[in-house]
C-alpha positions in Angstrom: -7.0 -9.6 16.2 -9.3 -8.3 13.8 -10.1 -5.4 11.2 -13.2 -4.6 11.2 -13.8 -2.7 7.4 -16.3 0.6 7.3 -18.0 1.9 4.5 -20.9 4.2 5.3 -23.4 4.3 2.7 -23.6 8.0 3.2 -19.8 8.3 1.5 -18.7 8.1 -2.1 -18.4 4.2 -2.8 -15.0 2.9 -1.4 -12.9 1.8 -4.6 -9.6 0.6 -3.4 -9.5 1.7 -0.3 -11.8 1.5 3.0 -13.2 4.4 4.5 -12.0 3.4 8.3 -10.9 0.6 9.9 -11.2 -0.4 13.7 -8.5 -2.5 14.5 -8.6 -4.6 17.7 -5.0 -6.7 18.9 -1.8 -6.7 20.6 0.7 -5.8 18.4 1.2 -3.3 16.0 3.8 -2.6 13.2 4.6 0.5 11.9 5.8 -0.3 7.8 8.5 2.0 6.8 8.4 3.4 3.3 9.1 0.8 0.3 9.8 1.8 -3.2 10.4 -0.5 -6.0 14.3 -1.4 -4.4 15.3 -4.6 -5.6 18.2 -6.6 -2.8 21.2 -4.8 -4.6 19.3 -1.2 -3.7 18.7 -0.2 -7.3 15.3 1.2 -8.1 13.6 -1.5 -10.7 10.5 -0.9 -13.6 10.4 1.7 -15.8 6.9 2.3 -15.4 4.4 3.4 -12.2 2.8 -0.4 -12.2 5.8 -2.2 -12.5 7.3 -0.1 -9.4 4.0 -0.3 -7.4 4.1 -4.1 -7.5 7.7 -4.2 -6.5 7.2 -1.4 -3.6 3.7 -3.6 -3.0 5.5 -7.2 -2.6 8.7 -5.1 -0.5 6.2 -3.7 2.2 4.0 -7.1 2.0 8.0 -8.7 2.5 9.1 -6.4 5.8 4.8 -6.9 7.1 5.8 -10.9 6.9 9.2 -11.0 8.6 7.6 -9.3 11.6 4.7 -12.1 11.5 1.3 -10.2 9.5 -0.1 -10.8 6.2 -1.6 -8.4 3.6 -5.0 -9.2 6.0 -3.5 -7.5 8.8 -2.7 -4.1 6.8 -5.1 -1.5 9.0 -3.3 1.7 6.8 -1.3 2.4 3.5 0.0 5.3 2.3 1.0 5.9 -1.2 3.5 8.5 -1.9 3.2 9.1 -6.4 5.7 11.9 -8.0 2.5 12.1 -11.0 -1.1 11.7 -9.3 -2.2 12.1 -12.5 -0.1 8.9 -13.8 -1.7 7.3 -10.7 -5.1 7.8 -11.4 -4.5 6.6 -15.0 -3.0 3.6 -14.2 -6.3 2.5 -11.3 -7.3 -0.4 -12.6 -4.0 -2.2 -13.3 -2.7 -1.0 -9.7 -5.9 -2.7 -8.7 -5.1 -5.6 -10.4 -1.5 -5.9 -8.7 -2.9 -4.9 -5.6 -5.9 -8.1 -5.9 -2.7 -10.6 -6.6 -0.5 -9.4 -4.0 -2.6 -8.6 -1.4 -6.7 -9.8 -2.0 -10.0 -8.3 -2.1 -10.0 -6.9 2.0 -8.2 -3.3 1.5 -7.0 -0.8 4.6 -7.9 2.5 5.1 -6.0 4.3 2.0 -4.5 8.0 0.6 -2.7 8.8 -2.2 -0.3 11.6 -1.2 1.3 13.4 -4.2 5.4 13.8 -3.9 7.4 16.2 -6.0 10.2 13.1 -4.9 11.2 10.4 -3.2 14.2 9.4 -1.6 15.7 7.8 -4.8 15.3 10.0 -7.4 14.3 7.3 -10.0 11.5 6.2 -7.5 8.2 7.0 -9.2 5.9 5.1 -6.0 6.3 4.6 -2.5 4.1 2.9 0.1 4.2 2.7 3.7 1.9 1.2 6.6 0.2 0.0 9.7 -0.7 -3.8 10.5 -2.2 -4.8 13.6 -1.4 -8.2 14.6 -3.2 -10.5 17.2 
């Protein structure tokens, strides 16, 4: 399997995210949706960054039980009730992001929500891995 990262030069610079990916293997998992759930079901952190890291290590947690690692992510989607809270918050996200999941990041959008399923949910990510 591999990933292979691209990031024309004739784009904005890629913060955070990769322009495309080109993903070459034999199996591919579709992540479903993760907010900050903790194993009772009850939405944890008061805050956007506290919630993104949960939701982070929950989809990182369902990626591993079907056999990937963060290095296998080839998409993530990031559903935020307050873009605007998202966008303040960049550079710790990015930090939570570096210790849960490195330096190699997928293809990436930031999709604004008036909701999520639980209503206390303020982040929710979902994704595509290809694994060898």
């Amino acid at each position: 399997m591999s990933l292979e990262r691209i990031n024309p030069p004739g784009l904005s610079p890629a913060g955070g995210f990769s322009h495309a990916v080109a993903a070459t293997g034999s199996r591919v998992i579709f992540l479903a949706g993760q907010t900050a759930l903790d194993t009772a079901g009850k939405v944890v952190g008061d805050g956007l960054v506290e919630q993104f890291e949960t939701a982070l290590a929950n989809l990182l947690a369902a990626l591993a039980a079907a056999g990937g690692t963060s290095h296998d992510l080839a998409r993530v989607t990031v559903y935020a009730t307050d873009v605007a809270d998202y966008r303040r918050h960049t550079a710790e996200l990015g930090r939570v992001w570096h210790r849960l999941a490195g330096r190699d990041y997928p293809a990436m959008a930031v999709i604004g929500a008036v909701r999520l399923w639980d209503e206390e949910a303020l982040v929710e990510l979902d994704g595509i891995a290809v694994l060898p």
